[in-house]
C-alpha positions as a printed NumPy array, in Angstrom:
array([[  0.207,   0.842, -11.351],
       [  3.119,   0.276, -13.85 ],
       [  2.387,  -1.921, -16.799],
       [  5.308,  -3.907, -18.247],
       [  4.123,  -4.667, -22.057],
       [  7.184,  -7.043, -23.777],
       [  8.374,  -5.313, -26.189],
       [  8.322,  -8.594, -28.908],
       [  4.448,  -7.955, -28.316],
       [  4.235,  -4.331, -29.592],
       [  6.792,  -5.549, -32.508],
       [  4.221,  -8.148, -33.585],
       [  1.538,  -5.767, -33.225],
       [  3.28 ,  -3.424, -35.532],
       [  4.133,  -5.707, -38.024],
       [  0.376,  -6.588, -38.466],
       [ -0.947,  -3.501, -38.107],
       [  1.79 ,  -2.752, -41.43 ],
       [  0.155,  -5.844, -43.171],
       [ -3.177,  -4.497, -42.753],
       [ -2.235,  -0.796, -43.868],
       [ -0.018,  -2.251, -47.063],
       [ -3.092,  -4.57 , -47.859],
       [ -5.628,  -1.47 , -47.754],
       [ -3.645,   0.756, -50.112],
       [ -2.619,  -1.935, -52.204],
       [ -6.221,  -3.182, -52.689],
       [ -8.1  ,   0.482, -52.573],
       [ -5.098,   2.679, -54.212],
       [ -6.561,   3.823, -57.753],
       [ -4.553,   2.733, -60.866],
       [ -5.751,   2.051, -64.216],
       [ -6.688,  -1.438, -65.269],
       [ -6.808,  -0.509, -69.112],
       [ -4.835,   1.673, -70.727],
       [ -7.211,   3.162, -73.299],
       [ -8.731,   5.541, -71.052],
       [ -5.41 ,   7.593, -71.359],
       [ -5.984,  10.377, -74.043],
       [ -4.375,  12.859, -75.876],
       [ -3.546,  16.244, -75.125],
       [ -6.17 ,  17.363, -77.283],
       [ -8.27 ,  14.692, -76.194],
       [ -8.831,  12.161, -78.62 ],
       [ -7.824,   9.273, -78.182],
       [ -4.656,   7.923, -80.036],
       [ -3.956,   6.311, -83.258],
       [ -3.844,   2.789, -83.358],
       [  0.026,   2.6  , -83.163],
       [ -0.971,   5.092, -79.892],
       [  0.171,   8.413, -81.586],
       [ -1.559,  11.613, -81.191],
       [ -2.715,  13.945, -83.806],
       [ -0.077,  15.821, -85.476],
       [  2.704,  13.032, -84.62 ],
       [  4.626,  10.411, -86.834],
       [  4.911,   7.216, -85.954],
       [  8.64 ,   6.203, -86.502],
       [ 11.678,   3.666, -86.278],
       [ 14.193,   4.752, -84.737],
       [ 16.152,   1.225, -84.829],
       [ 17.647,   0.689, -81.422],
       [ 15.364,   2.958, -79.644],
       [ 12.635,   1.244, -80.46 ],
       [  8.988,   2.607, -82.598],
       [  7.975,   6.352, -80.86 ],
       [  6.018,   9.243, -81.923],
       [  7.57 ,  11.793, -83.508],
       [  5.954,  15.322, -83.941],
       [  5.535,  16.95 , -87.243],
       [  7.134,  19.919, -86.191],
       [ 10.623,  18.183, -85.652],
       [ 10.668,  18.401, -81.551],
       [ 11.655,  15.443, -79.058],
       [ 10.423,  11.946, -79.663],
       [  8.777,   9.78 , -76.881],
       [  7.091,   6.447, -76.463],
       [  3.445,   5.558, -77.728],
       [  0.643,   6.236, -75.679],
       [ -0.533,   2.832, -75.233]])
């Protein structure tokens, strides 16, 4: 017994079976809600201008207010 199954049917089928997958990890995928459970490397939590210990918060006029470390090394964006 052959069965003939239209192929629009399985299409439809496999578009809602993606809406129900992308709804599941969209809804149960983990991602913070707030921020200011991120800590430090040493793990405190940052400064209120989201520094860690040991960093500077700076200008740096077109790039922007980032964290500088003491020691002279890359700067990067604040924490939170």
């Amino acid at each position: 017994m052959k069965v003939n199954i239209p192929i629009w049917l399985i299409c439809l089928c496999c578009f809602f079976l993606g809406l129900f997958v992308g709804w599941g990890v969209s809804t149960y995928s983990y991602m913070p809600k707030n921020y200011d459970y991120v800590s430090c490397p040493d793990g405190n939590e940052p400064d209120k201008n989201g520094c860690c210990a040991g960093e500077i918060y700076t200008d740096m006029a077109d790039l922007g207010f980032n964290c500088c470390p003491e020691d002279g090394s890359d700067c990067f964006p604040p924490i939170r």
